[in-house]
C-alpha positions as CSV (number, residue, x, y, z in Angstrom):
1,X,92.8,68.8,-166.6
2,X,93.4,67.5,-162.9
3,X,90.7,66.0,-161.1
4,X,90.1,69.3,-158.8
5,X,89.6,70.8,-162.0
6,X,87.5,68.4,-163.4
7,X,84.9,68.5,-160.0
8,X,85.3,72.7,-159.8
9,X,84.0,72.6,-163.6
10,X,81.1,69.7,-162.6
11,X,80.2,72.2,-159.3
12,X,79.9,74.9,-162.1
13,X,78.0,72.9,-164.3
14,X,75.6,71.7,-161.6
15,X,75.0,74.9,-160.3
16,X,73.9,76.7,-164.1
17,X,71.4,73.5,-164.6
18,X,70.0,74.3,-161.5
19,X,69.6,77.8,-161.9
20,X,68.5,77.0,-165.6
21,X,65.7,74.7,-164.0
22,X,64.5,78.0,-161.6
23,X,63.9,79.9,-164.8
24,X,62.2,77.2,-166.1
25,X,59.9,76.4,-163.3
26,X,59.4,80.6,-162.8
27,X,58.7,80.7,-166.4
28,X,56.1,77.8,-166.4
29,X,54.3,79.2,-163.1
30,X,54.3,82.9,-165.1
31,X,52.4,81.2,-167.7
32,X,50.3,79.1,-165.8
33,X,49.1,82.0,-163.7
34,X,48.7,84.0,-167.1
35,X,46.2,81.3,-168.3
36,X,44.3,81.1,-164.5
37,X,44.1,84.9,-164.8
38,X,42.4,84.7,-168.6
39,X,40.0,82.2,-168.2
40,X,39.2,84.5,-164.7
41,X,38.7,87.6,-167.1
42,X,36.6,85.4,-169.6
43,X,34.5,83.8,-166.8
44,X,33.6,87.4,-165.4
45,X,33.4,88.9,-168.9
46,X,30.2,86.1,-169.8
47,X,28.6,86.4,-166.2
48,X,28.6,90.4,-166.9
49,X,27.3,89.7,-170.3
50,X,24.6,87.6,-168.8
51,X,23.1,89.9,-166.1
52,X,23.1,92.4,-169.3
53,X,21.0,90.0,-170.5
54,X,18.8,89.7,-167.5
55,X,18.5,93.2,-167.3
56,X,17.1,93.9,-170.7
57,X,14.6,91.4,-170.5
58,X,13.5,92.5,-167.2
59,X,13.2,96.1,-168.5
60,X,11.6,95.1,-171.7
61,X,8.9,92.5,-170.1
62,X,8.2,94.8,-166.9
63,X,9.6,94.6,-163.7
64,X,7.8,91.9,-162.2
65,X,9.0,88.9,-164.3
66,X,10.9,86.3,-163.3
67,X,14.4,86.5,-163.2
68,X,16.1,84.1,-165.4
69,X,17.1,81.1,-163.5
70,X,21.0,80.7,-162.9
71,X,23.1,77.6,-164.6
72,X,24.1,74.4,-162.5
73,X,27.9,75.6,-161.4
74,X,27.4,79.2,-162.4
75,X,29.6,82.0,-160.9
């Protein structure tokens, strides 16, 4: 192998880790965005489930009660 050969191979080399990294990173984000989007769908999924909740007790214990009071940091 001559040393032009040698560097041409390296250039090749170079080049597949750093498209090998890409997918990596794309692959990582794809997932990480997956996750964001879940615990999204979860969050809105238990705020829906509590205004069910609010709902039913201000239908059951007439209109005027008090609405139940909202959690520290709730959406």
């Amino acid at each position: 192998m001559t040393k032009e050969e040698w560097l041409e191979r390296l250039a090749e080399l170079e080049k597949d880790t750093l498209e090998l990294e890409h997918r990596l990173k794309m692959r990582v984000a794809d997932e990480r965005s997956s996750k964001i989007a879940g615990f999204r769908i979860r969050s809105e999924r238990v705020h829906n489930r509590l205004l069910l909740v609010e709902e039913g007790a201000r239908f059951l214990c007439g209109e005027n009660s008090m609405p139940l009071k909202k959690a520290a940091g709730s959406i």
